[in-house]
C-alpha positions as CSV (number, residue, x, y, z in Angstrom):
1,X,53.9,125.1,134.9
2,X,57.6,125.0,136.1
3,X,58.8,121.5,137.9
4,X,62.1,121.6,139.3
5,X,63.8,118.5,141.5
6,X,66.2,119.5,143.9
7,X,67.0,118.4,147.4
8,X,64.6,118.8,150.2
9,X,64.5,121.7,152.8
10,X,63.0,122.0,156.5
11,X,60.5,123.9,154.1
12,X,59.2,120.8,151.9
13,X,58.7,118.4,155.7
14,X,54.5,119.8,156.0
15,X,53.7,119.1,152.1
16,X,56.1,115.8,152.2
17,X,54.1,114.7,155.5
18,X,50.6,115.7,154.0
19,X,51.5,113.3,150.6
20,X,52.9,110.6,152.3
21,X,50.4,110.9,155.4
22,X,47.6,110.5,152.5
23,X,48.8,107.8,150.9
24,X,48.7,106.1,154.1
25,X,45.4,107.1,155.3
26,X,43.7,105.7,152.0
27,X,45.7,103.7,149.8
28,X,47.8,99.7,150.1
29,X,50.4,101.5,148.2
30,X,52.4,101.2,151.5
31,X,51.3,98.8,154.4
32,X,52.0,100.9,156.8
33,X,49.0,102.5,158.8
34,X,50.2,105.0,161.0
35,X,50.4,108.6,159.9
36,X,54.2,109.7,159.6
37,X,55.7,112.6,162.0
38,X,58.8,113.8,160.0
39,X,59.8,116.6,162.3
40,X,63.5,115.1,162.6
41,X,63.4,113.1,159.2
42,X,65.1,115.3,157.4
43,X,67.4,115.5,160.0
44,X,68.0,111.6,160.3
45,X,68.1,111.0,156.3
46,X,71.0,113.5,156.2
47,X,73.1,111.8,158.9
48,X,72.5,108.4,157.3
49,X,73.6,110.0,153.9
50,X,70.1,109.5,152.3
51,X,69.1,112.0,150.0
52,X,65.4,113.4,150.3
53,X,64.4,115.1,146.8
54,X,61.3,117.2,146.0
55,X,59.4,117.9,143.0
56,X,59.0,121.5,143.3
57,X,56.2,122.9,140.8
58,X,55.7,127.2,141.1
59,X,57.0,127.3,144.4
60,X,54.9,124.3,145.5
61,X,56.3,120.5,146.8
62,X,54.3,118.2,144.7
63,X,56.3,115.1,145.0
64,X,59.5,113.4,146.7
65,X,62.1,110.8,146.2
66,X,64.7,108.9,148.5
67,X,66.2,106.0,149.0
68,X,67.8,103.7,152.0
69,X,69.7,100.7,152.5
70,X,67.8,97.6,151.2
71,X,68.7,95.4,154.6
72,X,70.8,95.6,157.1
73,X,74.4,94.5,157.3
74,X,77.6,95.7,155.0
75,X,76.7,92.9,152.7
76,X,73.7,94.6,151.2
77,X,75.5,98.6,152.0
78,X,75.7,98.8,147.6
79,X,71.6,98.0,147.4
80,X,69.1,101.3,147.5
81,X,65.4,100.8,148.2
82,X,63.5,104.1,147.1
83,X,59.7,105.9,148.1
84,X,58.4,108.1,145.5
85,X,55.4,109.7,145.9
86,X,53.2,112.2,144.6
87,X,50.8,114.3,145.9
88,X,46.9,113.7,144.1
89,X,46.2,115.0,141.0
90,X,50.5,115.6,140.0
91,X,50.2,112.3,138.6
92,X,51.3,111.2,135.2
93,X,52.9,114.4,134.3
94,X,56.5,113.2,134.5
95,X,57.4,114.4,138.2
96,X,58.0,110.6,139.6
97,X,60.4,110.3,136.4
98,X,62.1,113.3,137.2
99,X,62.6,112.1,140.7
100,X,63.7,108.4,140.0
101,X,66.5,109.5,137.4
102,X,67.3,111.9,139.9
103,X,67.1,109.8,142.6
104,X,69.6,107.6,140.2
105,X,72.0,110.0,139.8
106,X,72.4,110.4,143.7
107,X,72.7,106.9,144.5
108,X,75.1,106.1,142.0
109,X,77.2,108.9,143.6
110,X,77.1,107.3,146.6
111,X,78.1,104.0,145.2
112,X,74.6,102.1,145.2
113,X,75.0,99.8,142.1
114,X,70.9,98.7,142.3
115,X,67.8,100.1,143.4
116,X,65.1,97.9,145.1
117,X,61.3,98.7,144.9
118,X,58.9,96.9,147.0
119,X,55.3,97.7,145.8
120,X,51.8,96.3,146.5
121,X,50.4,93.9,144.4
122,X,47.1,96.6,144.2
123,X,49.3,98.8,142.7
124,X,49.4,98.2,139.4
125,X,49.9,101.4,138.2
126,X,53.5,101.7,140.9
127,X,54.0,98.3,138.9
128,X,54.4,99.3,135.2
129,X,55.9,102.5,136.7
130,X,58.5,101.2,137.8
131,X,58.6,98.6,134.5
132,X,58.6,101.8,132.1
133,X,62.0,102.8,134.0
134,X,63.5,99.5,133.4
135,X,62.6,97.6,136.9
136,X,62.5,93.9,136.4
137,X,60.4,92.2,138.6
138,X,62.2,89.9,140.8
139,X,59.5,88.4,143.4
140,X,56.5,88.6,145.1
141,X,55.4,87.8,148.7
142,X,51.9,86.5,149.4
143,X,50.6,87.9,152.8
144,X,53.7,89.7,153.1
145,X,51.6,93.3,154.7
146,X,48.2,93.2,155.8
147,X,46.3,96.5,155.8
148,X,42.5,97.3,156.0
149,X,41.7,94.0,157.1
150,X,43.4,92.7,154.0
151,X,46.7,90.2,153.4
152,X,48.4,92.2,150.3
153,X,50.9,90.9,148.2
154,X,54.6,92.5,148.1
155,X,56.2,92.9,144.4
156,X,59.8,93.2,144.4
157,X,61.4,94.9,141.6
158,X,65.3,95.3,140.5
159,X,67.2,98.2,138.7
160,X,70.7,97.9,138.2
161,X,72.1,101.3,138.2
């Protein structure tokens, strides 16, 4: 199996939506509910100067990869917070590592000197993910999302690029 990361295409915006739309349909690895449209995504993440990256695996998009500003105002303009996702079963075969580093490499082009990642407390396995690349973690937020009738717990973790 080839796996190659390079930056998204119109192309990649059905699988992207089916992986991310999943993890929202059944998971607390993000708090948000409502299924994702990314008709103009694409679109809007190259206006902003956001890269979008896919893992592409024999002609297939198995995975993705980008980053936005952390908060708003110029203050925080130098701090990245990233989604990475994978679609089921491309799991634990390197793709998210091969996203992050390239993920990395873009934000450092574009002057980001730290990448955020806010995870759910459930997701343990996000957790040590992010650990094994050399995320600290920095904080976590009782209550902070609620999602199947549940409060859930925000970790915050910190890479200085």
């Amino acid at each position: 199996m080839h796996a190659a990361v390079r930056m998204a295409q119109n192309a990649d915006i059905p699988a992207i939506e089916t992986i991310w739309n999943r993890v929202i349909a059944l998971t607390t690895a993000t708090f948000t509910s409502e299924a994702k449209d990314l008709r103009h995504w694409l679109t809007a993440k190259a206006t902003a100067g956001e890269p979008v990256l896919v893992l592409d695996t024999d002609t297939n998009c198995t995975g993705f990869a980008t980053y936005g500003t952390f908060r708003g105002g110029t203050g925080y303009a130098h701090v990245a917070e990233h989604t990475v996702m994978l679609a089921e079963g491309a799991q634990r075969g390197g793709g998210g590592r091969a996203l992050m580093h390239a993920l990395y490499d873009q934000a450092i082009r574009h002057g980001k000197t730290a990448m955020i990642g806010g995870i759910s407390g459930e997701n343990t396995a996000a957790i040590r993910f992010h650990a094994a690349l050399g995320f600290t973690e920095v904080g976590r937020i009782p209550g902070a999302g609620r999602k199947f009738g549940r409060d859930l717990e925000l970790v915050l973790m910190h890479r200085k690029l």
